[in-house]
C-alpha positions in Angstrom: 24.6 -23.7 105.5 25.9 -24.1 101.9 25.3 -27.6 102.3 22.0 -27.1 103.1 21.1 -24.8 100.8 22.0 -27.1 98.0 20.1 -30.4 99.4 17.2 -27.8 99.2 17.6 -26.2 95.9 16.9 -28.8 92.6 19.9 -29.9 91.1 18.6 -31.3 87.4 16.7 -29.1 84.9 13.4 -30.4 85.2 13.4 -29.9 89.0 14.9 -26.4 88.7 12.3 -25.4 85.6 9.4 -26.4 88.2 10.6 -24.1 90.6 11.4 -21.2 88.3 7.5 -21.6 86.9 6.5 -21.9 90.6 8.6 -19.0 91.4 7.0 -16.4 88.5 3.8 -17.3 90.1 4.6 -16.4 93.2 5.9 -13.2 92.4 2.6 -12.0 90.6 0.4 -13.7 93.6 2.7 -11.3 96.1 2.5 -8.4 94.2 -1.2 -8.4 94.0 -1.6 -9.0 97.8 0.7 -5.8 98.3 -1.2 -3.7 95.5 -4.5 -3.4 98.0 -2.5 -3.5 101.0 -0.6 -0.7 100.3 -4.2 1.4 99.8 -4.3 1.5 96.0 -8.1 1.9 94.6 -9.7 -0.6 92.9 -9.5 1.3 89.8 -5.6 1.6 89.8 -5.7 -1.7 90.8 -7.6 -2.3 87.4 -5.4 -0.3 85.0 -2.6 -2.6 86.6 -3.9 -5.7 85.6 -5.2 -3.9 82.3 -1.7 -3.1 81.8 -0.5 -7.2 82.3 -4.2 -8.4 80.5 -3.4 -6.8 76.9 0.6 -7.6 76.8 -0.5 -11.2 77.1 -3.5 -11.3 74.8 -1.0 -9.7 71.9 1.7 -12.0 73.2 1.0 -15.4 75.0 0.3 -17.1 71.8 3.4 -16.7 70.1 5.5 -16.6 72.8 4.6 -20.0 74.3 4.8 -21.7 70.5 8.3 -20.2 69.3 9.8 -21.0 72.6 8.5 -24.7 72.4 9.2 -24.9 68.7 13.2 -23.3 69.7 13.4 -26.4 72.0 13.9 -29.3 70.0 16.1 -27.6 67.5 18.6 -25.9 70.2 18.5 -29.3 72.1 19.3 -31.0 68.6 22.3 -28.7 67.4 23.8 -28.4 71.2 24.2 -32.1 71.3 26.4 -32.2 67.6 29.5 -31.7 70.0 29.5 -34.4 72.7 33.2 -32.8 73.6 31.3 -30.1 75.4 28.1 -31.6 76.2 27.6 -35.2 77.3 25.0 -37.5 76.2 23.5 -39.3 78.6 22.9 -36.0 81.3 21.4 -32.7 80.7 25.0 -31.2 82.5 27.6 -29.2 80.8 30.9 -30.3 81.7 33.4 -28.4 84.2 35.9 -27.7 80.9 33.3 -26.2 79.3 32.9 -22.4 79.2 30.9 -22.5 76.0 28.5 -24.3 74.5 28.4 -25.9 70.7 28.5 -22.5 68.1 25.1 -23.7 66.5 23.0 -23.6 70.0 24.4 -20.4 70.6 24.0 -19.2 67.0 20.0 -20.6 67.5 19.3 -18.5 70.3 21.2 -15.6 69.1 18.3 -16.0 66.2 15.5 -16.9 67.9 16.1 -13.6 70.1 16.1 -11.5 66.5 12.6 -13.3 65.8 11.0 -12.7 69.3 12.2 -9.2 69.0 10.4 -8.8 65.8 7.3 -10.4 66.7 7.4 -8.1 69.6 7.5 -5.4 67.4 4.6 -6.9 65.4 2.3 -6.8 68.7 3.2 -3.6 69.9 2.2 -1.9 66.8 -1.0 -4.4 66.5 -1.8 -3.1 69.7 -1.2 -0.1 68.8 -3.7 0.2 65.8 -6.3 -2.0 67.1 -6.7 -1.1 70.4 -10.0 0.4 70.1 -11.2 -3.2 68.3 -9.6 -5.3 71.3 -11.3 -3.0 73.4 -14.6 -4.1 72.3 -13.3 -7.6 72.3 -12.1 -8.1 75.4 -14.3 -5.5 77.5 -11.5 -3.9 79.0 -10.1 -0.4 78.2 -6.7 0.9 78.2 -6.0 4.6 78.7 -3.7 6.0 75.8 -1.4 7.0 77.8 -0.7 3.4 79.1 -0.7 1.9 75.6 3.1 3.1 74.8 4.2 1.4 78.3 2.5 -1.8 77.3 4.4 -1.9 74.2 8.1 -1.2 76.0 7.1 -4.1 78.3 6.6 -6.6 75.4 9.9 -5.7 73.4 11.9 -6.4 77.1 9.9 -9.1 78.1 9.1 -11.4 75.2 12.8 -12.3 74.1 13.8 -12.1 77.8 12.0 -15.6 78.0 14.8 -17.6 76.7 17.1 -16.8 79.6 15.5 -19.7 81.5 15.0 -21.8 78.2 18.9 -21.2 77.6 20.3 -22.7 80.9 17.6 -25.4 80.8 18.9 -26.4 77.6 22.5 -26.2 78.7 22.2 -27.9 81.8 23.1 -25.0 83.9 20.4 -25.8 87.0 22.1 -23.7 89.5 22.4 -20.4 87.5 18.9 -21.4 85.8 17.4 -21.1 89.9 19.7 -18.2 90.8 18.5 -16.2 87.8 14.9 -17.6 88.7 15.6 -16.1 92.9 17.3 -12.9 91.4 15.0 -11.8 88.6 11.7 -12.3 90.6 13.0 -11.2 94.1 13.6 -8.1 91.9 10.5 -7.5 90.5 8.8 -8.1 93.7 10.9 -5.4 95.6 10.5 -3.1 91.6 6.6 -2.8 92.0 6.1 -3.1 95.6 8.8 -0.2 96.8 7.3 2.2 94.7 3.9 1.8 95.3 4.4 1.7 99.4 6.6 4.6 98.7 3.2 6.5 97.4 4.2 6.8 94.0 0.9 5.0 92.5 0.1 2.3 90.3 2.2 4.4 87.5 5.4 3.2 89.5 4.1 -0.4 89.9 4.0 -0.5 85.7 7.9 1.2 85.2 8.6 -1.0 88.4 7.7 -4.1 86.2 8.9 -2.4 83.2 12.0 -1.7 84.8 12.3 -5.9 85.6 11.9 -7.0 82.0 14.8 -4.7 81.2 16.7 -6.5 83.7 16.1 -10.0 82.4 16.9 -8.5 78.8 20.1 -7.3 80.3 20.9 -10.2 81.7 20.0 -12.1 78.1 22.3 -9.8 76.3 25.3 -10.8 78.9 24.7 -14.3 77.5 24.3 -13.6 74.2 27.4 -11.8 74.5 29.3 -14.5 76.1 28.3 -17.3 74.2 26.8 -16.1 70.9 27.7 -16.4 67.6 26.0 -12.9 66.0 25.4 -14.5 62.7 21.6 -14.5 61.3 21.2 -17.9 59.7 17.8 -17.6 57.1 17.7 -21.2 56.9 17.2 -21.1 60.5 14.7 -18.8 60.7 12.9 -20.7 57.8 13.4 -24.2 59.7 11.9 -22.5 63.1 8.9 -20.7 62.4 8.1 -23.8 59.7 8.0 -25.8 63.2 6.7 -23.1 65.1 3.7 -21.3 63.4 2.0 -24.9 64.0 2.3 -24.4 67.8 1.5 -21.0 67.3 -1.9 -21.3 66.2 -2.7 -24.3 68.3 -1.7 -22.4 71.3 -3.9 -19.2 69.9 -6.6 -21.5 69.0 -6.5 -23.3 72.2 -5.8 -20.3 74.5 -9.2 -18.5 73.1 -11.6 -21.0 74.6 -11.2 -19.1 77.9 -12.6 -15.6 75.9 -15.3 -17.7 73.7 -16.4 -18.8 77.1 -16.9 -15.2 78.7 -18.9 -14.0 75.2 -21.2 -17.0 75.9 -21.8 -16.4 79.0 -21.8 -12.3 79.2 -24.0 -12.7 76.3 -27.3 -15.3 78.0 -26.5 -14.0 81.8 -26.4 -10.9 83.7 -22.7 -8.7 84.9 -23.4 -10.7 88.4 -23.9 -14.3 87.1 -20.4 -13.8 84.5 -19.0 -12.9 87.5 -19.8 -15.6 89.6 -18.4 -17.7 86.3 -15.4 -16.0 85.8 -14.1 -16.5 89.7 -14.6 -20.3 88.8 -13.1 -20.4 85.9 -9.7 -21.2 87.0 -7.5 -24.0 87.0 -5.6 -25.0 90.4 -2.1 -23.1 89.6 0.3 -26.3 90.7 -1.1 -28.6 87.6 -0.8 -26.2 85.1 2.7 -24.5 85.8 4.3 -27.9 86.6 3.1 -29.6 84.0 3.8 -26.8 81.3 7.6 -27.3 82.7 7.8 -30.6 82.8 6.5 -31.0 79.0 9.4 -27.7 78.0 12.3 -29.8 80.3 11.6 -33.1 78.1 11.5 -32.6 74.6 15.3 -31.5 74.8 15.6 -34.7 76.9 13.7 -36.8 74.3 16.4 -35.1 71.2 19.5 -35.8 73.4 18.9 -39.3 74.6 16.4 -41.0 71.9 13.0 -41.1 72.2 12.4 -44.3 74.0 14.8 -43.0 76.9 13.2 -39.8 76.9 9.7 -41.4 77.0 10.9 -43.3 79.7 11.6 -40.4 81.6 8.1 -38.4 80.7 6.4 -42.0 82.1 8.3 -41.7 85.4 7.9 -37.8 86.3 4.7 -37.5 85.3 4.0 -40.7 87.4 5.4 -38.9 90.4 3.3 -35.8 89.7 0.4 -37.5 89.7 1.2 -39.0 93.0 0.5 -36.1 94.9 -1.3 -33.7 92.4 -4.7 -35.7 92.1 -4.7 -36.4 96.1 -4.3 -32.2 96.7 -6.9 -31.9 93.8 -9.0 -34.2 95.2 -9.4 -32.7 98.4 -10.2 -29.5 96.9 -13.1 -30.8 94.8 -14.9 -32.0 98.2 -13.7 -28.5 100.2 -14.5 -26.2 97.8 -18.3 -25.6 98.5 -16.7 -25.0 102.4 -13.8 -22.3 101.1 -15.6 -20.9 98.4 -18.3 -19.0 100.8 -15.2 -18.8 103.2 -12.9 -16.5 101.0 -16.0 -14.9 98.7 -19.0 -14.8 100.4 -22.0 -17.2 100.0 -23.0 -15.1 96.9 -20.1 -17.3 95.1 -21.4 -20.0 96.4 -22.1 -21.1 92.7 -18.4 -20.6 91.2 -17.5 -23.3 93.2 -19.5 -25.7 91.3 -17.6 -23.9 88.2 -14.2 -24.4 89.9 -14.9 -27.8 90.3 -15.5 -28.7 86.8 -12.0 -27.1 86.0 -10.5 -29.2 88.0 -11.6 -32.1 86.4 -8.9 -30.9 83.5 -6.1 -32.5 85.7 -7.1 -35.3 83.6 -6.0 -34.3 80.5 -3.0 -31.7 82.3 -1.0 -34.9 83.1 -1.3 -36.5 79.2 1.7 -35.4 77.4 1.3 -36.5 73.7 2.0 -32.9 72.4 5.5 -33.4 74.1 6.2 -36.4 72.2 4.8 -34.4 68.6 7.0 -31.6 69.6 10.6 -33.4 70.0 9.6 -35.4 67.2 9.0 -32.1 65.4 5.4 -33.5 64.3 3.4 -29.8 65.2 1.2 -29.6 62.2 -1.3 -32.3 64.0 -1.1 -29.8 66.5 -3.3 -26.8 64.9 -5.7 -29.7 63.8 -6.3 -31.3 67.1 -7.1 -27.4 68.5 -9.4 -26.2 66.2 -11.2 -29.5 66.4 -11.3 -28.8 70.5 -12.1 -24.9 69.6 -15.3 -26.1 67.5 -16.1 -28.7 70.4 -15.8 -26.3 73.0 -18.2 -23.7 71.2 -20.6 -26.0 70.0 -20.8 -27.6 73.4 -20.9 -24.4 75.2 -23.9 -23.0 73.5 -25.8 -26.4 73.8 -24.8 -27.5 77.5 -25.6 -23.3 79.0 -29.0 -23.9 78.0 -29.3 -27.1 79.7 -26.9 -26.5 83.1 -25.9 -22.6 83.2 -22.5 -21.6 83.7 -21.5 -24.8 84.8 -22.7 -26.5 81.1 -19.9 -23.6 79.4 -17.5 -25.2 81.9 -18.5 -29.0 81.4 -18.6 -28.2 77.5 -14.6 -26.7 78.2 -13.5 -30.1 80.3 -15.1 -32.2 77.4 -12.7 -30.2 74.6 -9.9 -30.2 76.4 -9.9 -34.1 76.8 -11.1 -34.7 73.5 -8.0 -32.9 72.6 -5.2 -34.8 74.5 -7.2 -38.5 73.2 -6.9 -37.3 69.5 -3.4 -36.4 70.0 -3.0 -39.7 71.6 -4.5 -41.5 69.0 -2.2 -39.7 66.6 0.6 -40.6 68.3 -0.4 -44.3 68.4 -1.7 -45.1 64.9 0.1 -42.8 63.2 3.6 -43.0 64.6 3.3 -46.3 66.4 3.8 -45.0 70.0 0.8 -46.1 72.6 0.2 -44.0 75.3 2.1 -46.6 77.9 5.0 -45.9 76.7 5.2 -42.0 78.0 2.6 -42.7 81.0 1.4 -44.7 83.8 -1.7 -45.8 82.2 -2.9 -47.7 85.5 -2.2 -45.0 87.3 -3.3 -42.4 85.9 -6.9 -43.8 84.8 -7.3 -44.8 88.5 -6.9 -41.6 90.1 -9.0 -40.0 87.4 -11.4 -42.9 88.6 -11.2 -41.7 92.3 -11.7 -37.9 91.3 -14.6 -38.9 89.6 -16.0 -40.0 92.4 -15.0 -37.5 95.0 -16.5 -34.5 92.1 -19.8 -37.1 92.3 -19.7 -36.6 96.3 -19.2 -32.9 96.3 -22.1 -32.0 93.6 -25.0 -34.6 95.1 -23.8 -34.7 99.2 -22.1 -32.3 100.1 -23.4 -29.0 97.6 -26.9 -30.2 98.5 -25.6 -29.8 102.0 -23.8 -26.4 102.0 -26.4 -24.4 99.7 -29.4 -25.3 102.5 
């Protein structure tokens, strides 16, 4: 059985990184299949997801870029000792109990800053609650603002557990934690709520998991840290990762400017048909979020044109199988949409469909190159150009196609994006895009879901809507 269980679990970090993102997800997609089932209201449902909404609009942002900006400067000072760490692997050796002083000492700082910033958006939240309120059409009761801002100081530097055995190698303890920590939270909101105790217990319950993963961070930190605050550090990270920062801010707010748009030219009914399109199929995005986080420390440790290499062959092997499954999707979803929403949704699948598309630009990874090459100024630049295109585009295309001319006008920015970051990468630094993807590849299946989205808005839409 051991046996087994090890030719099933992945045993190098980019494998084991997948399956911890694919993991979190399905710990939030369980929990809200047991918060109806267990007879909670729509409206405690609500404050639930309330609760989760504002901790990631004050959070996701900076989060996402000063983990990404942490990873090409631990990966960088980790590999200063090739005693402890070898070269040519991402696996620490069996003599090694510790790794290099300066990773540690960078994590041991990066948790001070994440702590801070935590701090920061709790008391933002805080203050501007009321103005995010009218921002984001969602309310908060007071009473729910305080747990919001516990969850974010135990979440936020709880992130860099995974980040920490990604970057040391560790894929084992890196899946354990990823089985422990969400097999807890699952069983953390779920008891309580079946036990009757309301969706106040579902909120300490995942309360009560982020202090477990910060727990578990402080164990390592404790083990392996060196507690000494380094100020050049500090300088040296957030000079690399405000850039990321703001492109991921910039970048990350299409999705609101979109729901202003729309909530602004159509009725409550018609954003809601929008907004249950709006989505991305889950697989692309989580996988290849990991995939570009497992390879910039890849691209620092063995050179870039190694680490290249290896971007160009697992993303090639992502593709294989990602545009097939979102092919068939495109030409099904006028069948499932009416199956799992009603025909009154029938619309959101022409929505969904257009998101989809943005596999296209998923699977293009020229940010991971900037990022290990510690290039993320471009990176602001290249989102507030797709932020501009997106809004510009959006408030022409809704008057010619609906909703679906704010999605098209969203598809459009996003790949206008990933070619000017590609273009970047080739002119300025003198890296074409063959040389981190399977162009062939790649452009062919785009080719062939081209086609099939062709198929499924003249044949087969025509077909379903009668």
């Amino acid at each position: 059985m051991p046996n087994l269980w090890r030719k099933i679990l992945p045993n190098d970090t980019l494998s084991g990184m997948q399956f911890f993102q694919l993991f979190r997800y399905g710990s939030v997609f369980l929990i809200s299949i047991i918060l109806p089932r267990a007879g909670l209201s729509r409206d405690q449902i609500g404050l639930y997801e309330a609760f989760l909404f504002f901790a990631a609009v004050v959070s996701y942002f900076w989060v996402t870029g000063l983990i990404q900006a942490l990873l090409p400067l631990a990966a960088e000072n980790e590999d200063r000792n090739p005693s402890l760490v070898t070269r040519n692997t991402l696996h620490v050796t069996r003599n090694s109990s510790r790794v290099t002083c300066n990773a540690s000492r960078d994590f041991f700082n990066s948790f001070l800053i994440l702590l801070l910033f935590s701090i920061a958006a709790g008391a933002t939240l805080l203050f501007a609650n009321p103005v995010l309120e009218n921002l984001l059409g969602k309310s908060l009761p007071h009473e729910i603002i305080w747990l919001v801002v516990l969850y974010l100081l135990l979440f936020a530097p709880a992130n860099l557990v995974e980040y920490w055995y990604m970057i040391t190698g560790q894929t084992k303890k890196l899946v354990r934690y990823g089985i422990i920590a969400f097999t807890l939270q699952i069983l953390l909101v779920g008891i309580p709520v079946v036990a009757g105790l309301g969706i106040k217990g579902a909120i300490w319950g995942m309360i009560a998991a982020g202090g477990f993963r910060t727990i578990w961070l402080l164990a390592i930190l404790i083990k392996n840290g060196d507690f000494q605050v380094s100020f050049p550090f500090w300088k040296q990270y957030l000079n690399l990762g405000l850039p990321i920062l703001l492109s991921v801010l910039l970048s990350g707010s299409a999705q609101y400017v979109n729901g202003f748009i729309v909530s602004a030219k159509f009725n409550p009914a018609m954003f809601a048909i929008f907004q249950y399109g709006a989505r991305e199929l889950p697989l692309v995005a989580l996988l290849a979020y990991a995939l570009s986080n497992a390879i910039v420390p890849v691209i620092v440790r063995e050179g870039t044109e190694s680490g290249m290499q290896r971007l160009r062959e697992s993303s090639s092997r992502m593709a294989s199988w990602m545009f097939p499954l979102t092919i068939v999707l495109v030409l099904s979803a006028y069948f499932l949409f009416p199956l799992f929403y009603t025909r009154n949704f029938l619309e959101s699948a022409g929505v969904f469909n257009l998101f989809l598309l943005l596999i296209t630009s998923r699977l293009l990874f020229p940010q991971t190159i900037l990022i290990a090459l510690k290039k993320t100024r471009i990176l602001t630049l290249a989102s507030l150009l797709e932020l501009i295109l997106n809004v510009g585009l959006s408030l022409l295309l809704v008057e010619v196609w609906g909703i679906r001319g704010v999605a098209l006008a969203t598809v459009i920015a996003y790949y206008f994006e990933r070619a000017f970051l590609m273009t970047y990468t080739r002119v300025v630094m003198g890296i074409p895009g063959k040389m981190y993807m399977d162009v062939k590849k790649h452009f062919s299946w785009s080719a062939v879901l081209l086609v099939a989205y062709l198929i499924a808005e003249f044949v087969i839409y025509p077909l379903v809507r009668g």
